[in-house]
C-alpha positions as a printed Julia matrix, in Angstrom:
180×3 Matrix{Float64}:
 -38.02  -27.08  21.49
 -37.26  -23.63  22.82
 -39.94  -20.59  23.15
 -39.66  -17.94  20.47
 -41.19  -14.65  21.71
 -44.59  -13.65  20.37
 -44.02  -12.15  16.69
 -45.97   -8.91  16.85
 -47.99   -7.71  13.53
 -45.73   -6.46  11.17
 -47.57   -2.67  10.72
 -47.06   -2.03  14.37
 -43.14   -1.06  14.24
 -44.92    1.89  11.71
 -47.5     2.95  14.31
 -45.09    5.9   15.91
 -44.26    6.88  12.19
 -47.67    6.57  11.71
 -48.28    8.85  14.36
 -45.45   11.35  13.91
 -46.44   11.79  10.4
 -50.24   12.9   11.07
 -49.05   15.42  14.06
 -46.99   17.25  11.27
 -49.72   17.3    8.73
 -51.87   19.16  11.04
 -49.07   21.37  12.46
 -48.7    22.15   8.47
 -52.07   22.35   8.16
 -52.59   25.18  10.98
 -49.24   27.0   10.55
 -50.16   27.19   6.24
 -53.5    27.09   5.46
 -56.14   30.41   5.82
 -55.15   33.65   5.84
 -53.22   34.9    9.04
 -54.75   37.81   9.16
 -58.02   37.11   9.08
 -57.67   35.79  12.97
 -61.05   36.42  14.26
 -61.83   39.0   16.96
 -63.77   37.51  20.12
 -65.78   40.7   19.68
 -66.8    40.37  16.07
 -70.15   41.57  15.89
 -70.61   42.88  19.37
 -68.97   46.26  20.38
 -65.52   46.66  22.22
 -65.41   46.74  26.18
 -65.14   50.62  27.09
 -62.19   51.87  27.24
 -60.17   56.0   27.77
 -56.97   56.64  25.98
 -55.11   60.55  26.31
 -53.14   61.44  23.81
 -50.54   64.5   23.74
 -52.06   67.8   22.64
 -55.27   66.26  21.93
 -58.11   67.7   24.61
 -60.65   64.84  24.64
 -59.65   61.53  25.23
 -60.24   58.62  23.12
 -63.28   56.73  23.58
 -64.69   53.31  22.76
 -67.74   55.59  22.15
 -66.3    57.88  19.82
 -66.34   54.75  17.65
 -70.09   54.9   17.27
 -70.35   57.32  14.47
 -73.5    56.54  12.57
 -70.82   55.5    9.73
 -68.39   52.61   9.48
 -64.74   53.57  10.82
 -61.65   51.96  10.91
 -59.57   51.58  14.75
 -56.12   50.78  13.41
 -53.63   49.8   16.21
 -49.48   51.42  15.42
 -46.47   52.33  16.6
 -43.77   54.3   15.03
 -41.05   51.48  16.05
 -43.05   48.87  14.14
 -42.09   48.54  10.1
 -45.15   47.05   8.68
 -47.21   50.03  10.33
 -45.01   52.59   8.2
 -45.44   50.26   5.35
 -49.37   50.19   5.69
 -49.51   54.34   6.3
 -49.57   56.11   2.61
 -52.81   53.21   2.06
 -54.39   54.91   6.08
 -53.77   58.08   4.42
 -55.42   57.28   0.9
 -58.66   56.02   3.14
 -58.39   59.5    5.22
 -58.05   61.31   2.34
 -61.47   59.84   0.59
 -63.08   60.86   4.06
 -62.95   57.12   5.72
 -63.25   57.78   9.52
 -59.96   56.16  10.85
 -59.2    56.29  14.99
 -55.86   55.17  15.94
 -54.57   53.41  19.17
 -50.9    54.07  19.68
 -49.32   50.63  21.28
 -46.41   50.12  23.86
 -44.6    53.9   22.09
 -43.17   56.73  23.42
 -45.33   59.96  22.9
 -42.9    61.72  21.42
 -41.83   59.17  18.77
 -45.21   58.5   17.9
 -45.53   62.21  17.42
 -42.56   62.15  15.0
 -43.63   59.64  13.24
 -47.34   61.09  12.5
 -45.09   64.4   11.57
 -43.1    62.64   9.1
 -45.89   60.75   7.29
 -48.98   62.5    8.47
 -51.99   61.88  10.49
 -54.4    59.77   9.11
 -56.63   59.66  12.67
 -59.53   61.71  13.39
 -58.86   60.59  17.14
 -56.1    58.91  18.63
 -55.42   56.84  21.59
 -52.14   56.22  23.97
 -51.92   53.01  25.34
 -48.11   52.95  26.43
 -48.79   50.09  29.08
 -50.68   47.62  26.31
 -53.65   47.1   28.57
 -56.4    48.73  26.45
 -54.94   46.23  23.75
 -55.12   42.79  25.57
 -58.35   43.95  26.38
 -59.37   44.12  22.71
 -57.5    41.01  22.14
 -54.5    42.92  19.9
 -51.68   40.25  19.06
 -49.56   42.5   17.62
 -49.37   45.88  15.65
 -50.39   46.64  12.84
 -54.06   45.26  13.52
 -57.31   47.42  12.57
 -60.55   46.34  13.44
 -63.72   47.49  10.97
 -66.51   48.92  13.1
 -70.35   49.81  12.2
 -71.72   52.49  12.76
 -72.93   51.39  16.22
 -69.64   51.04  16.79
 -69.82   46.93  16.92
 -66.94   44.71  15.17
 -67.49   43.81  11.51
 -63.89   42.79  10.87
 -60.05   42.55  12.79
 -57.19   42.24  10.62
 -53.61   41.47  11.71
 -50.86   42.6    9.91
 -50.27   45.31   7.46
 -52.8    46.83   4.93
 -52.08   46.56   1.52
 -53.9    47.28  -1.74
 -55.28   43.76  -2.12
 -56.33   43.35   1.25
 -58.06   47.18   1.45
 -59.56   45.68  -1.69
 -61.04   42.54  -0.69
 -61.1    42.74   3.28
 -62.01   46.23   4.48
 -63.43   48.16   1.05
 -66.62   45.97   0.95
 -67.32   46.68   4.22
 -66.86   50.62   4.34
 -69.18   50.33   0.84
 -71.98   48.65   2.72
């Protein structure tokens, strides 16, 4: 009689499968479910670390306390070479034009383009901000631009929203808290 080798249980040639399959299904999970731009802000609810922004022709600078306005205000991060923040503009300009407060921080641009661009499709901003080496913006944890962040009027974070407004989103993610 000769030695056979062990038989192993028959479900564990599936275990890797096994495996492999339940990585994806949470990859899926994370990369599909939610809403990816309702990323949350690590200041939500406290306000943002100080920070001093010039801009061009402007004499004052632009404050993390000029965000304290008594009212709620909108800090909505651009640049003219990004397309979703030209697509977002005529709905910045609708809010401006009702008398929503709306600061702007000007990311990674040239002056000069941004100026263009504000020339073209107007200035929404009561106050804006230049912050051409992005430091300002990793400080207030900005992925990427467009991204406004909702403020009270203590100037703490109600809300941060990546990506590009649009009707439904004013609608259901920054209207209700302007309203409050």
């Amino acid at each position: 009689m000769t030695d056979s080798p062990p038989k192993r249980a028959s479900w564990a040639r599936f275990l890797p499968l096994v495996i492999v399959t339940g990585l994806v299904a949470v990859f899926f999970a994370a990369l599909f479910m939610g809403d990816p731009g309702r990323l949350p802000s690590a200041f939500e609810g406290q306000k943002l670390p100080p920070f001093s922004l010039s801009w061009q022709g402007q004499e004052e600078a632009l404050t993390n306390v000029d965000l304290a306005t008594g009212q709620p205000v909108l800090l909505n991060v651009f640049a003219s070479w990004c397309g979703p923040c030209r697509d977002e503009h005529p709905y910045l300009m609708q809010l401006a034009q009702k008398g929503v407060a709306i600061y702007g921080l000007n990311l990674k641009d040239s002056p000069d383009a941004a100026q263009r661009f504000l020339s073209r499709l107007g200035n929404p901003y009561q106050k804006i901000g230049s912050d051409i080496n992005g430091r300002t913006a990793i400080d207030l944890g900005v992925y990427g631009v467009p991204e406004t962040f909702v403020l009270d009027g203590r100037g703490r974070v109600l809300l941060r929203y990546a990506g590009p407004l649009t009707e439904a989103v004013l609608k259901a993610e920054i209207l209700p808290y302007l309203q409050q």
